[in-house]
Structure formats: C-alpha cells, structure tokens
C-alpha positions in Angstrom: 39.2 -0.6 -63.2 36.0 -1.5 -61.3 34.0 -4.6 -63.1 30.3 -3.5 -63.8 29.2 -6.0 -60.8 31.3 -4.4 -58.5 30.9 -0.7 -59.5 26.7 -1.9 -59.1 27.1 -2.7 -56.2 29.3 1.1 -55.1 26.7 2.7 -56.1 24.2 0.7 -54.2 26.0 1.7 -51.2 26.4 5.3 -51.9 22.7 5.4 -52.5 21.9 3.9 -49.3 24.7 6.3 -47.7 22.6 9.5 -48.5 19.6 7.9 -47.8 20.4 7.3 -44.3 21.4 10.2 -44.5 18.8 12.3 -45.3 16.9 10.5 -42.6 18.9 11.2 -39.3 17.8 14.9 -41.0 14.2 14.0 -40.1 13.3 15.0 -36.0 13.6 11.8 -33.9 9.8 12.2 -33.1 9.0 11.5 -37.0 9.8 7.8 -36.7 7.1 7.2 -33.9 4.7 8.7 -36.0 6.2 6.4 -38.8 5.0 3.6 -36.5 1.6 5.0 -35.7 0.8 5.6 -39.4 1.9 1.5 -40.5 -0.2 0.7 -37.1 -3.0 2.7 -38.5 -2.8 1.7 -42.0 -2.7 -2.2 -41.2 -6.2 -2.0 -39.3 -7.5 0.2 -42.5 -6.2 -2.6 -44.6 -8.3 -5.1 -42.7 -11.5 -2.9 -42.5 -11.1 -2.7 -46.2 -11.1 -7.0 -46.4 -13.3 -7.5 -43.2 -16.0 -4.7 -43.7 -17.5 -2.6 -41.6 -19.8 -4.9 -39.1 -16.6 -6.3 -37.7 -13.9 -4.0 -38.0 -16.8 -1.2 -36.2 -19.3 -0.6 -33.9 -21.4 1.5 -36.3 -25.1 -0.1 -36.4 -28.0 1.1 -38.9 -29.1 3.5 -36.0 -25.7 5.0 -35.9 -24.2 4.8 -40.0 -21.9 8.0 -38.8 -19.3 7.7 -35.7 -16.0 8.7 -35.0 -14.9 8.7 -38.5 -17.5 11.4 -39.7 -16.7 13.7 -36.4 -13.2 13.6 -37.1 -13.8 14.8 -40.7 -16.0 17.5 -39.9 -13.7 18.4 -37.5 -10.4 18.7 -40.1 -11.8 20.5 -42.6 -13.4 23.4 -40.0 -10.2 23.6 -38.9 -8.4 23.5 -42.1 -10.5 26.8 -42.3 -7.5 28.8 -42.2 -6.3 28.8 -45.9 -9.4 30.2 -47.1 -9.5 32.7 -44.0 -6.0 33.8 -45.0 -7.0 34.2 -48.5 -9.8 36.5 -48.3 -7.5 38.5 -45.4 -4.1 38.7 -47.7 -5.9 38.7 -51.1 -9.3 40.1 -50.9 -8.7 42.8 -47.7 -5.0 43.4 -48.3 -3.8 42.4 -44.9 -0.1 41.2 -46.5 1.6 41.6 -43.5 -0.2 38.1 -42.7 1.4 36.6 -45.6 4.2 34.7 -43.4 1.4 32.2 -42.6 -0.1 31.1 -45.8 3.0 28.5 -46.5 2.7 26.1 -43.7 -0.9 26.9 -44.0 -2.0 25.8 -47.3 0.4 22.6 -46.6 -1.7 21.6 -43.4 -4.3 22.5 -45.5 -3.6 19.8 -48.2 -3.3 17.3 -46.2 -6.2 18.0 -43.9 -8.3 17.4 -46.5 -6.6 14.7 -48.1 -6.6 13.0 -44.1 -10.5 13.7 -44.4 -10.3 11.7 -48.0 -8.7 9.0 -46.9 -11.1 8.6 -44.1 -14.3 8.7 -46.5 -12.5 6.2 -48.5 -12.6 3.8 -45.7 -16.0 5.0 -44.4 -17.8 3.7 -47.2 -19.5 0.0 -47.2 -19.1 -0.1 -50.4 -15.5 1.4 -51.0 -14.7 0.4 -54.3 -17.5 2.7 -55.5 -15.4 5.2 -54.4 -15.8 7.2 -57.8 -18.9 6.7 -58.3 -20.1 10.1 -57.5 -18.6 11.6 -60.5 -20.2 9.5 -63.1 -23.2 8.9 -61.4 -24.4 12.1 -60.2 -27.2 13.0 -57.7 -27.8 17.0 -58.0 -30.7 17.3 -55.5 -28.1 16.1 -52.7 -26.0 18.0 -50.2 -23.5 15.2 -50.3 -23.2 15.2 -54.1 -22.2 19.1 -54.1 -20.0 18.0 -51.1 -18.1 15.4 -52.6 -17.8 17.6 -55.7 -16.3 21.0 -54.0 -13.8 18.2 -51.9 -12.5 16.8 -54.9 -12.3 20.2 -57.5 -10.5 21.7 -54.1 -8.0 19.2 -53.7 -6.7 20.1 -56.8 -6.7 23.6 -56.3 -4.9 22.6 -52.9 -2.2 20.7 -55.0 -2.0 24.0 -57.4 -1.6 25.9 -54.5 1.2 24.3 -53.0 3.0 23.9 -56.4 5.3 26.8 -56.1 7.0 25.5 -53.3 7.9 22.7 -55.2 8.7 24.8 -58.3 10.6 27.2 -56.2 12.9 24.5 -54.7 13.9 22.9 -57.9 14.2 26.1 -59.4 11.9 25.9 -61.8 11.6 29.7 -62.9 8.9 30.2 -65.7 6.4 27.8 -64.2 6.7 29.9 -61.0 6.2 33.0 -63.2 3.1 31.3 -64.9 1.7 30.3 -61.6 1.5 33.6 -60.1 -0.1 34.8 -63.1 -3.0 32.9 -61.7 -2.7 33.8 -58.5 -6.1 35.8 -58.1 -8.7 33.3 -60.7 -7.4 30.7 -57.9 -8.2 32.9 -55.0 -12.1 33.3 -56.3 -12.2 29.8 -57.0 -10.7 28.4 -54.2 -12.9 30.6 -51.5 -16.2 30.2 -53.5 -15.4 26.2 -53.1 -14.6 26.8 -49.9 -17.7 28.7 -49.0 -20.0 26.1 -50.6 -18.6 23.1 -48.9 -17.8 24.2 -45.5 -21.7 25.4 -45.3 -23.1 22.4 -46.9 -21.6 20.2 -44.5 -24.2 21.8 -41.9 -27.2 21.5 -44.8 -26.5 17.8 -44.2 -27.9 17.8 -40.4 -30.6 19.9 -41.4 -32.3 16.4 -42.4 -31.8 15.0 -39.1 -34.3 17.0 -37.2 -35.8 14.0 -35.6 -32.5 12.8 -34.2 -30.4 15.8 -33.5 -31.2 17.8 -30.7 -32.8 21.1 -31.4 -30.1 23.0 -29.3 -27.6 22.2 -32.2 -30.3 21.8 -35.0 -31.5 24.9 -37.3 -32.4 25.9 -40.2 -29.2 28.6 -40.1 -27.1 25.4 -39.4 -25.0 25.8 -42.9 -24.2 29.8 -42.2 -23.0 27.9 -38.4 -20.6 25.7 -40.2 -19.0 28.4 -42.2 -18.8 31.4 -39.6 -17.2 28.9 -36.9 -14.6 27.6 -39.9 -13.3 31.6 -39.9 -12.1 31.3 -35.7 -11.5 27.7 -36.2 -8.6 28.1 -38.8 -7.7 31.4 -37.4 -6.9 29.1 -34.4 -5.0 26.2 -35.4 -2.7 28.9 -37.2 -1.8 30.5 -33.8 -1.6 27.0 -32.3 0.9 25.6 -35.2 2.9 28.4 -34.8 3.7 28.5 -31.6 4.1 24.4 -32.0 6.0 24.7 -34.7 8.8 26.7 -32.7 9.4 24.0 -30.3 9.5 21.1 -33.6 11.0 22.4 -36.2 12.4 25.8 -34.7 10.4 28.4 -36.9 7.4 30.4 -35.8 5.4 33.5 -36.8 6.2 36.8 -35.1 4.3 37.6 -32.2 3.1 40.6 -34.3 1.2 38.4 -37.1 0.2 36.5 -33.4 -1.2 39.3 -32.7 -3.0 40.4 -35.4 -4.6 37.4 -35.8 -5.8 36.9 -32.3 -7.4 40.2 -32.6 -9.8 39.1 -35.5 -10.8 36.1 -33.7 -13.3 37.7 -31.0 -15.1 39.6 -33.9 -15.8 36.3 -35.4 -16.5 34.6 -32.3 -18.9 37.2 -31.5 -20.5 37.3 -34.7 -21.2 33.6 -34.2 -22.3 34.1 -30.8 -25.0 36.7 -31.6 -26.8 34.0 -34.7 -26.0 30.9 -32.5 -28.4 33.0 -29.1 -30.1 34.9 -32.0 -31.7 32.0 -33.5 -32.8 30.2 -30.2 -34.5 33.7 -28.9 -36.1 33.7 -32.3 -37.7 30.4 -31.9 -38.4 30.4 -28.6 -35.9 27.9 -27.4 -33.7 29.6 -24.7 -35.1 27.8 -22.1 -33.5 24.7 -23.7 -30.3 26.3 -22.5 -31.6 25.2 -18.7 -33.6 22.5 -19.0 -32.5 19.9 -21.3 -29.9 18.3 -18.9 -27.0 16.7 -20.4 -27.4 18.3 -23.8 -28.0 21.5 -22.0 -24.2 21.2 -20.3 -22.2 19.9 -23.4 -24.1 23.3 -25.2 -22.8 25.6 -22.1 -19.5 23.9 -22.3 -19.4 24.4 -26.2 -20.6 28.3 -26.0 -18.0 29.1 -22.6 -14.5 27.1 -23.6 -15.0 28.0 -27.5 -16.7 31.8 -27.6 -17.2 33.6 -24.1 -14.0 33.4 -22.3 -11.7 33.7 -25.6 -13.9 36.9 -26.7 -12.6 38.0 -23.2 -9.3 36.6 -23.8 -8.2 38.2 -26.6 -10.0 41.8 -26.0 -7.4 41.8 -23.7 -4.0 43.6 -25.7 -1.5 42.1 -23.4 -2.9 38.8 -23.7 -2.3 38.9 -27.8 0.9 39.9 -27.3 1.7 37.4 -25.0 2.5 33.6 -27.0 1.4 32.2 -24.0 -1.8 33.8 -23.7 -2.5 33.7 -27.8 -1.5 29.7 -27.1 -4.2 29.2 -24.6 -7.1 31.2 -26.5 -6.2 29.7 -29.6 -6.3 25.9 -27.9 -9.8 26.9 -26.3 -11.4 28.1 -29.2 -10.0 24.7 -31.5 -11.6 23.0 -28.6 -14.6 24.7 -28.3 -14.7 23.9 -32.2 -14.2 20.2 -32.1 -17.1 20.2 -29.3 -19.3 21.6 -31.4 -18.6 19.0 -34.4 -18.9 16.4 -32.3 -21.7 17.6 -30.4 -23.0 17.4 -34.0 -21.9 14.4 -35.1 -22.5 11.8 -32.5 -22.9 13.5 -28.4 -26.1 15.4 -29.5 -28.0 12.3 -31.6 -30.9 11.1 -29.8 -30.3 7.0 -29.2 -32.9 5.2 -31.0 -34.1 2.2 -29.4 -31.8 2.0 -26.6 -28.8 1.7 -28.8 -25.6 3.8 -28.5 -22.4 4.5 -29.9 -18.6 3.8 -28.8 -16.0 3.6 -31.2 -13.9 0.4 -31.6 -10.4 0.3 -31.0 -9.9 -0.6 -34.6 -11.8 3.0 -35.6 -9.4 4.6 -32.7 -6.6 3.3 -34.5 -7.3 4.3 -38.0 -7.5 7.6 -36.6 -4.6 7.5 -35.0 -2.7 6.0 -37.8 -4.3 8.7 -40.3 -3.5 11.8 -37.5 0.3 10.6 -37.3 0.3 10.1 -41.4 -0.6 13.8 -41.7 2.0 14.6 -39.3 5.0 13.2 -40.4 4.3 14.2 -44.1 4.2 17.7 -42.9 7.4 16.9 -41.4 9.0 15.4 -43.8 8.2 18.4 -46.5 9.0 21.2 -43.6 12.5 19.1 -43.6 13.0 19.1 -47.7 11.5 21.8 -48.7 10.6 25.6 -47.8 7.7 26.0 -46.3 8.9 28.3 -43.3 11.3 30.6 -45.5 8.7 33.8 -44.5 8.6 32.7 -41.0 11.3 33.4 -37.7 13.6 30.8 -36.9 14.2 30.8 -33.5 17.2 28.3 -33.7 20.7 28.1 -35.2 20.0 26.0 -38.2 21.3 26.0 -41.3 18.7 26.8 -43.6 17.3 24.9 -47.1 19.3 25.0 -49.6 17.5 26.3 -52.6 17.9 25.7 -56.3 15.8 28.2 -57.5 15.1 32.3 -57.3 14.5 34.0 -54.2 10.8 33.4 -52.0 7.9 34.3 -54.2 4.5 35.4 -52.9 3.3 32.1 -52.5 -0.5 31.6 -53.8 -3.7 30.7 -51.5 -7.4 30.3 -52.3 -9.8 28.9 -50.1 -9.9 25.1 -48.6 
C-alpha cells in the first residue's frame, strides 16, 4: 500500500503525463505563437506601468495610431459572422452553414483582440469601465463602446453550444437553440449599429482627414465594406485552415461565397464614385498626389479587379483563384482603414506618425494570442465537424449528441 505522500506525488506525475500530452497534440507552430503572445504581453505590461509618452510615439496631434487602425481593421473583418447570419438565417442560404463554426470563433476573439487593444489604448486605463456608469449619449463612442460590450456577450452565447455540445451537455443545447432567432436579430442590429458608427466617428475630423476618404455617407462605407470584408477572410481561413489544421470548406460553399462578393463590391463602388460625382470631387481622384494614389490603390486591389475576378466562374471554382480574390479584397479592406486611420490625416504642424517598436510588438503579441487560442480550441473542441477534412486524422472525440445547427447573430 502506497503512503498518502507517495500516492501525492503518482498522481502529480500522471497529471503532468497527460498534460504533456495533450500538448505534443497542439501543431508545432502553436508554440512560436506562444512566444510571440508572452513577447507581446510583457511590453503591454510595461505600457500599462510606463504610460503612453514612453512606451509610444502617439503625440496630442496624433491621439490615434497603429492601435486604432488595427482595430478598425478586425472588427471589418470580423464582418463575416453577421454576414453569415443574415445569409443562413434571414435569406435561407443553409448550404453556407459549414462556415458559421470557425466563424463565430474568429469572431469572438477578433473582437475580444480589438478589446484588449482599447484596454491598453487608454491613458487612463483603469477607467476602463467607466463608460458604463458614466454615460455620454450624444457620443458615437458611447454607442460604440456599448454595442462592443452587449456583442461580446452575444459572441460568448453564440459559441456556447460548442462547448455544450462537447461535454454533452443535452438540455442546455436544446434550450439554446430555442433562441436561436431573438439572438440572430439582436446580434445583426448590434452589429449594424457599431460597424456604421465606427465611420460616424471620422465624420468629426473633416479638418484633418482628407476629403477623398471623408463624407457624410462615411457610416453606410463602414458597414457595406464589412459585408465583402468578412465574406473574405472566410474564403481566406478556409483555404488556410486546410494547410493548418487539415479541414476546409468545399469548394462549392467557396464558390458561393465568392459569387456574392462582386455584388457587394459593386454596390460599394457605385456610393464610394457616387458620392464624389455628387459633390463635385472627382477631380480629387487626379490631382491630389499621394492621397490620390493610396485612393486608386484602395479602389483597384480591393473592388475593380476582384469584381473582375470573381465574375469569372472558373476563377470561383478554382481555391487558388477564390484565394487570391479573397486576399485582394481583405487588402484592399485594411487600406482603406488605414487610409482612414492614420495614411489619409493631414500632419499638423510638421508632425508625423510612426509606430514604436513597443506598439509593433503589442500587436504582434495580441495577433499571435488570437491565433493560438483559435488553435488551441480547433485542437479540443469541434469547431470544424461541418467542414472537409482533407487529412487522415482521427477526429474529436465527442461526449455529447450528434452536430447541432450551431447559432450566429451578427458581430
């Protein structure tokens, strides 16, 4: 018989047995982004003590940089969940449905990347909360910060019955999808509000942003764009996803998908031209140098030759060729934010704006974070069981019923 000191000390082992592992299950690339996120996190620990004068190179003239373009950024292309939402729940397209797992888990921690960022964007960050006891109704922010934070929840409610389907819990799965459609509403009309009132913040800035990017029509910009945008990143983690972790979508969904993005794209195309023939502005498009090139290169990589590109059948049926749209238009996307954001702001005073390395790296360490958590869950639990799996693996080993129709509202 084993004394209590020595039987403590078994089980230590055994529990360090399976946790090793259940590591050497994770993909060998996991643990470099392991390393990037404690890289990351370290410098946001020491913006946190040091502030934001020396951990930055923000000023008073510039209050937004990299930070602010990288959020804008994430949750336009976080647009997907909310695309496939209205598409699977509202216009019935279900044979899109294989997508909305891996999607509404990109899209929970996109925005809780873009949280996390905020959090350390703030001078004064332990005022975090703030918002929510002291409110300010006649700002865009305010309604901002508000739709971010009910939607995060809704993200989190969303994702639930993959959780609840892998520990087999049955009647909270059944009383989840009883709610399946008051969360679809919710979510899009959140989703709707915020994603167009993230353009009714610029509208202020007319003295600093150029008018090539600046408009009245800037929040119905921000939301149209967010359709192709999502749309996009879906094709792109797809096809990604097949190389990393061996599942993809069929080229079929690929397909279908590709061929909603040049209405979209030309829908945005027509009020983006529209609106600059309406004010008499097109000659901007010639004659306002560099700003006139980073709005050609925005408008050609990101609308034109996709709209061409996936008009073209073969090309949507071809991974490749949905690949290569798909990674023009998410570029053509994060152009525009940036454009936005930093590229198109006129310099006051002589004074300009490069990011530190510190601001790199919190970026960095945050982009690598959302990774590897998306990693780890894809590993543990089933978020691909709708997709293909292009490898011999041996699949997750579930506790609970079959695959449910999983939920998704808006992001």
């Amino acid at each position: 018989m084993l004394l209590p000191s020595k039987l403590a000390k078994l089980e230590k082992q055994i529990m360090f047995s399976k946790i090793m592992t259940e590591l050497q299950r994770l993909p060998r690339f996991a643990y470099i982004l392991a390393g990037l996120t404690a890289f990351g996190m370290s410098v946001g620990l020491y913006r946190l003590y040091a502030g934001l004068g020396v951990t930055t190179n923000m000023s008073k003239v510039f209050p937004w940089g990299i930070w602010i373009s990288f959020d804008l950024t994430t949750v336009a292309l976080s647009g997907g969940a909310f695309t496939l939402a209205a598409l699977v729940y509202i216009f019935h397209m279900h044979d899109l449905h294989s997508a909305t797992r891996p999607t509404v888990l990109f899209g929970l921690l996109g925005y809780s990347s873009v949280l996390v960022i905020l959090f350390f964007d703030l001078g004064r960050w332990d005022r975090f909360w703030h918002f929510l006891v002291y409110p300010n109704i006649n700002s865009a922010l305010f309604e901002v910060s508000w739709c971010i934070a009910i939607y995060s929840t809704i993200l989190i409610y969303e994702f639930s019955p993959v959780i609840a389907e892998r520990f087999g819990k049955h009647k909270l799965l059944d009383l989840i999808n009883k709610l399946t459609i008051p969360m679809v509403i919710a979510g899009i009309t959140l989703s709707s509000m915020h994603q167009s009132s993230l353009g009714t913040l610029f509208i202020v800035m007319s003295p600093r942003l150029h008018p090539l990017w600046h408009s009245m029509l800037l929040p119905v910009f921000f939301l149209i764009s967010s359709i192709p945008a999502g749309i996009s990143l879906i094709i792109i983690g797809s096809i990604v996803s097949d190389y990393l972790f061996g599942h993809s979508l069929s080229q079929r969904v690929l397909e279908k998908l590709g061929w909603l993005l040049p209405w979209a794209l030309s829908l945005y195309l027509a009020l983006k031209l529209g609106e600059l023939l309406v004010t008499e502005e097109l000659g901007l498009l010639v004659n306002s140098g560099m700003y006139s090139l980073l709005f050609w290169a925005e408008l050609v990589v990101g609308n034109i030759i996709p709209i061409i590109l996936f008009s073209i059948k073969p090309v949507r049926w071809s991974r490749n060729g949905t690949l290569i749209g798909a990674i023009l238009v998410a570029a053509g996307i994060v152009l525009n934010r940036f454009n936005a954001t930093w590229f198109a702001l006129k310099p006051l005073e002589g004074v300009t704006y490069s990011p530190s390395w510190m601001e790199l790296a919190l970026l960095v360490g945050v982009a690598s974070g959302v990774l590897l958590v998306f990693t780890i869950i894809s590993t543990y639990f089933p978020v691909f069981v709708e997709t293909i799996s292009t490898r011999k693996t041996q699949p997750v080993k579930l506790t609970g019923p079959e695959p449910a129709a999983h939920i998704l509202s808006g992001d």
